[in-house]
C-alpha positions as CSV (number, residue, x, y, z in Angstrom):
1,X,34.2,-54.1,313.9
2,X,32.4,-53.9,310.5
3,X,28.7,-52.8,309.7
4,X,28.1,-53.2,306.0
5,X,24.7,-51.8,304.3
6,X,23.6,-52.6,300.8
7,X,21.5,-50.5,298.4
8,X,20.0,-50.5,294.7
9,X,18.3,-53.6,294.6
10,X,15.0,-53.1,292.7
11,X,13.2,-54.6,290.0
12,X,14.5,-54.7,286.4
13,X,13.9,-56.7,282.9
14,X,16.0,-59.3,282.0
15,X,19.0,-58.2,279.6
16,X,19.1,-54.7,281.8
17,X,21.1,-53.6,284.6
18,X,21.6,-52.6,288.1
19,X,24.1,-51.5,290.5
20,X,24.5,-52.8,293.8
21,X,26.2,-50.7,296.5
22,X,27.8,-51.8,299.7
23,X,28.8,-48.9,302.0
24,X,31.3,-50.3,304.3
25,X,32.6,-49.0,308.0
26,X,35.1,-50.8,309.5
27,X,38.2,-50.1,311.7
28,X,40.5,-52.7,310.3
29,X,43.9,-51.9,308.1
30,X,42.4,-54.3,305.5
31,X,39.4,-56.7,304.7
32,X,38.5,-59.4,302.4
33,X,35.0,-58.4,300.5
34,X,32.4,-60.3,298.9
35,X,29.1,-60.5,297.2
36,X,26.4,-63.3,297.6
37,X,23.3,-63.8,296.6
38,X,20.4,-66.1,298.1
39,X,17.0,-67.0,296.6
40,X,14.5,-68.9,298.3
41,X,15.0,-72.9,299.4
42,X,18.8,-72.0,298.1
43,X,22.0,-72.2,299.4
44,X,24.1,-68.8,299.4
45,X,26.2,-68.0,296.4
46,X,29.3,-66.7,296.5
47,X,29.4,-64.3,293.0
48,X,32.3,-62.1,293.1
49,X,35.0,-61.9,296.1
50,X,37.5,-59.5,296.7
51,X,41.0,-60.4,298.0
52,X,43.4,-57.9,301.0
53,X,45.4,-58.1,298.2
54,X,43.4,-56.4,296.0
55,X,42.6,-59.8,293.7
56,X,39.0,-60.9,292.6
57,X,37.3,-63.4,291.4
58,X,34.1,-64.2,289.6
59,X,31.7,-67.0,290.2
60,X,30.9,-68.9,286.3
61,X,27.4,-68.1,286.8
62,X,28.3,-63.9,286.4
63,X,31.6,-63.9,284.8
64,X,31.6,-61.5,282.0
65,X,28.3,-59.6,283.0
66,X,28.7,-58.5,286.4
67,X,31.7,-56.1,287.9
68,X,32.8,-55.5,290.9
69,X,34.6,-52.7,292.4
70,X,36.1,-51.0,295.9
71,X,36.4,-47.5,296.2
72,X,38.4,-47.6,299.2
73,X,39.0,-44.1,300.2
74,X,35.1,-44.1,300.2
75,X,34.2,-47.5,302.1
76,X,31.9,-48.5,298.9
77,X,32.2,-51.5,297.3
78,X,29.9,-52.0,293.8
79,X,28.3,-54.4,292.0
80,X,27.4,-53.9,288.6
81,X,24.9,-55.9,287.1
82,X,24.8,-56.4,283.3
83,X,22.4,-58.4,280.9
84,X,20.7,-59.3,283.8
85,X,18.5,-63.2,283.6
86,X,15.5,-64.1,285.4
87,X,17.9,-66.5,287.6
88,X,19.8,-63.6,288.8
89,X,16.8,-62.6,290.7
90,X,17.7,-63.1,294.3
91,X,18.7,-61.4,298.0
92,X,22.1,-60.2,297.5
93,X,24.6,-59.8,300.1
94,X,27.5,-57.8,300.9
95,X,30.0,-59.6,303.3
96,X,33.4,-58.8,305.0
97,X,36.6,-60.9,306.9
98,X,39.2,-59.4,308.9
99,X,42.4,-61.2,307.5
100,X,45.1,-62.1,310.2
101,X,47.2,-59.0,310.5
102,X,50.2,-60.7,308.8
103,X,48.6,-62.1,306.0
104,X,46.5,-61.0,302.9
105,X,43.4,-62.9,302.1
106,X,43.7,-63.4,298.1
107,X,40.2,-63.6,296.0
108,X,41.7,-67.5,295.4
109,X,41.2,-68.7,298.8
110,X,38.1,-66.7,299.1
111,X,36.2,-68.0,296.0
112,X,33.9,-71.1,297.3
113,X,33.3,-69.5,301.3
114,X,30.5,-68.8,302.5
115,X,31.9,-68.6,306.3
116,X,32.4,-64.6,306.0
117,X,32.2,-62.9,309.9
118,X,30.3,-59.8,309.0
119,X,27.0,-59.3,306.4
120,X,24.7,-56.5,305.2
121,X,21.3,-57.0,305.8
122,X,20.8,-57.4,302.0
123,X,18.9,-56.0,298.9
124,X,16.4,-58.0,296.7
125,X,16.9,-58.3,293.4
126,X,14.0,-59.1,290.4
127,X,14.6,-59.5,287.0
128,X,11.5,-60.3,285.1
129,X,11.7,-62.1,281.5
């Protein structure tokens, strides 16, 4: 019901940037969103979610350097990677949930789950000091 694909990863020096893309296809009237990151012998990270509702919410670890937005007449969701750090390197991952029809998923609930039905296959990420 939803195939996601991310694109942009690359290499990069730390303090540059980089943006992620997520082109999503779904056939659902809304969709909770998020973006995650895994590096090796890690657990995932949840860094930025997206509510139905059209809230978000940041992990600490990218707060105030990395934005997120949904174009959603376009089915792209962005990341955008600012003053990047050596730990930011990573697989990152674009992920989607089908809320219940009569509900909204807001970025609140979101934040912390890692439990998300549908993934892109990812894009590695390297920033070098």
């Amino acid at each position: 019901q939803v195939h996601l694909v991310e694109s942009g990863g690359g290499s990069v020096q730390a303090g540059g940037s980089l943006r992620l893309s997520c082109v999503i296809e779904y056939i659902a009237t809304k969709l909770c969103l998020g973006w995650f990151r895994q590096s090796p012998g890690e657990e995932r990270e949840g860094i930025v979610v997206i509510g139905s509702d059209d809230t978000t919410a940041y992990a600490d670890s990218v707060k105030g350097r990395f934005t997120v937005s949904h174009d959603s007449t376009k089915s792209i969701m962005y990341l955008q990677m600012n003053s990047v750090k050596p730990e930011d390197s990573a697989m990152y991952y674009c992920a989607a949930d089908i809320p219940h029809p009569l509900l909204h998923c807001s970025a609140s609930d979101l934040m912390g789950r890692t439990d998300f039905d549908y993934w892109g296959q990812g894009t590695q990420v390297t920033v070098s000091s």
